[in-house]
C-alpha positions in Angstrom: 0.0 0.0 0.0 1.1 3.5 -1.2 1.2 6.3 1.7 -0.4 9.4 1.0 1.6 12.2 2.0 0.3 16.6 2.1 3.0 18.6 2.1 1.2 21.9 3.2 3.7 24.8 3.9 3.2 28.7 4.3 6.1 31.0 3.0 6.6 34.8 2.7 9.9 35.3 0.8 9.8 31.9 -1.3 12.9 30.1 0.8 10.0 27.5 3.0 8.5 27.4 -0.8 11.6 25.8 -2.3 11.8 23.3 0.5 8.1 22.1 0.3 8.7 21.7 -3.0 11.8 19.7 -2.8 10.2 17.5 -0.2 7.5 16.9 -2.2 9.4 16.1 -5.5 11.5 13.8 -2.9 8.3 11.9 -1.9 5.8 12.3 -4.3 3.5 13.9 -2.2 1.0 16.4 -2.3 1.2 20.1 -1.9 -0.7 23.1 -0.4 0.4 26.6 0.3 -1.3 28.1 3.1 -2.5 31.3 1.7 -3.9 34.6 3.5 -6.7 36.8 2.5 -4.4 40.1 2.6 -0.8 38.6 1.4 2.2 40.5 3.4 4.4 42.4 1.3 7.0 44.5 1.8 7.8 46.6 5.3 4.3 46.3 6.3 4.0 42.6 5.8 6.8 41.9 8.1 5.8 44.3 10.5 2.5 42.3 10.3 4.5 38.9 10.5 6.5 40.0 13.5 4.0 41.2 15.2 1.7 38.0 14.8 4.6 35.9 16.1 5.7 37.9 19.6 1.7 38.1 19.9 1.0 34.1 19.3 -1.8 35.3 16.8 -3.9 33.1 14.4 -3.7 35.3 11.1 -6.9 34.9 8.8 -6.1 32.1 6.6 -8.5 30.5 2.9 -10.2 27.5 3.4 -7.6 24.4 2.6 -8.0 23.1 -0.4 -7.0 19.3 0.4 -8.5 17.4 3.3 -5.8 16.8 5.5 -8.0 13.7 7.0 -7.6 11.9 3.5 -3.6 11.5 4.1 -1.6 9.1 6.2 0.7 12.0 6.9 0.8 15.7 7.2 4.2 17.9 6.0 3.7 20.9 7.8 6.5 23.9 7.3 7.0 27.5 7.8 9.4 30.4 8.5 10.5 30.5 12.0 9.8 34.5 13.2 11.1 35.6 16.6 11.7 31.8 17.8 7.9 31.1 16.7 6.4 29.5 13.8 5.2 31.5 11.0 1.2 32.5 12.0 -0.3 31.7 9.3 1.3 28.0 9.9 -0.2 28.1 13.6 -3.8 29.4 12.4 -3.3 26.2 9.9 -2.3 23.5 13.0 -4.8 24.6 14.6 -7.9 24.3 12.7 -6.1 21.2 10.1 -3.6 19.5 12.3 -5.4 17.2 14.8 -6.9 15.6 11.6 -3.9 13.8 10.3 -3.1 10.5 11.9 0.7 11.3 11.5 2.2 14.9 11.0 6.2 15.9 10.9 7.5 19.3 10.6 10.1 21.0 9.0 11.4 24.6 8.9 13.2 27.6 7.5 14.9 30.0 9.8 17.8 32.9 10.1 18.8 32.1 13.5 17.4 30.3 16.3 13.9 28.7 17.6 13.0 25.9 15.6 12.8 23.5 18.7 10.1 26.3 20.5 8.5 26.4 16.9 8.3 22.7 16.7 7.1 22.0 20.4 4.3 25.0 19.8 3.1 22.8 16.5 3.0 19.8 18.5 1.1 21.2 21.1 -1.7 22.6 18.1 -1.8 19.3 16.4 -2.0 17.0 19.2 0.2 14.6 17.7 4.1 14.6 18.5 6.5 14.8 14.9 7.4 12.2 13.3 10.8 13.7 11.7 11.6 17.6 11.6 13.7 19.4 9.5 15.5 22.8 10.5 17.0 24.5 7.1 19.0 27.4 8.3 20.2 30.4 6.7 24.1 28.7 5.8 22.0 25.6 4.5 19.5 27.1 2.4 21.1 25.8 -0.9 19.6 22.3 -1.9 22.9 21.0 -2.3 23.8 22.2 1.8 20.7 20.5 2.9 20.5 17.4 0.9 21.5 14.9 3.8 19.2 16.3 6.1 16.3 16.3 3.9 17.0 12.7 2.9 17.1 11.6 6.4 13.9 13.7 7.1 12.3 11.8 4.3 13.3 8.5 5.1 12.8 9.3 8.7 8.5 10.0 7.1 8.8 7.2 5.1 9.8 4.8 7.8 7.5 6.2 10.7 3.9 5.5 8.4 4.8 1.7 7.3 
């Protein structure tokens, strides 16, 4: 039996983008941006993002588009923004995570704060990771992250058969 696998991410500057897509190329699996009513853009738009992330606020998100019930796993990946997942990504967990039977997480950040982002998605789920994947700023290239992304794939792989 073939897993099915959602790879649904949220990503502001494109970097979280390029990971969900190479994850999903990796896996075959399926793929769902998280998108917001009023994009951000520019100054304001991180203004808005930082602002969500020190307050712990659910941003308005669009319906989902895929039915995260259908899947034997849920992908779930954002930006890390002051030590805290993306909001958008949080408002997302929240409403779509609990459905999965199986979720892993994975992440793109400039510093620090992927294991409080992590333990914050757990926590909205109700499901502890299966694998996660931190792809910092000196290992944003695919080539810089390729062993870690294989391991976090085989890592999915492994935990659903």
């Amino acid at each position: 039996m073939t897993s099915r696998t959602l790879v649904a991410y949220y990503s502001m500057s494109g970097n979280t983008r390029a990971v969900a897509n190479e994850i999903r190329d990796t896996i075959d699996a399926d793929i769902e941006e998280i998108a917001e009513p009023h994009p951000r853009r520019g100054a304001t738009g991180v203004i808005r993002a930082l602002f969500d992330s020190i307050a712990r606020r659910d941003p308005p998100i669009l319906p989902a588009a895929r039915d995260p019930a259908q899947y034997d796993v849920l992908l779930l990946g954002g930006p890390v923004w002051n030590r805290r997942m993306a909001g958008p990504l949080r408002h997302y967990a929240r409403r779509y995570g609990a459905a999965a039977p199986h979720v892993a997480f994975f992440c793109t950040e400039g510093g620090r704060g992927a294991e409080d982002a992590f333990a914050d998605l757990a926590t909205l789920c109700g499901h502890e990771p299966e694998a996660t994947l931190v792809v910092d700023a000196a290992h944003k290239t695919p080539a810089a992250h390729h062993a870690d992304l294989a391991a976090f794939t085989a890592n999915v792989r492994h935990s659903i058969h």
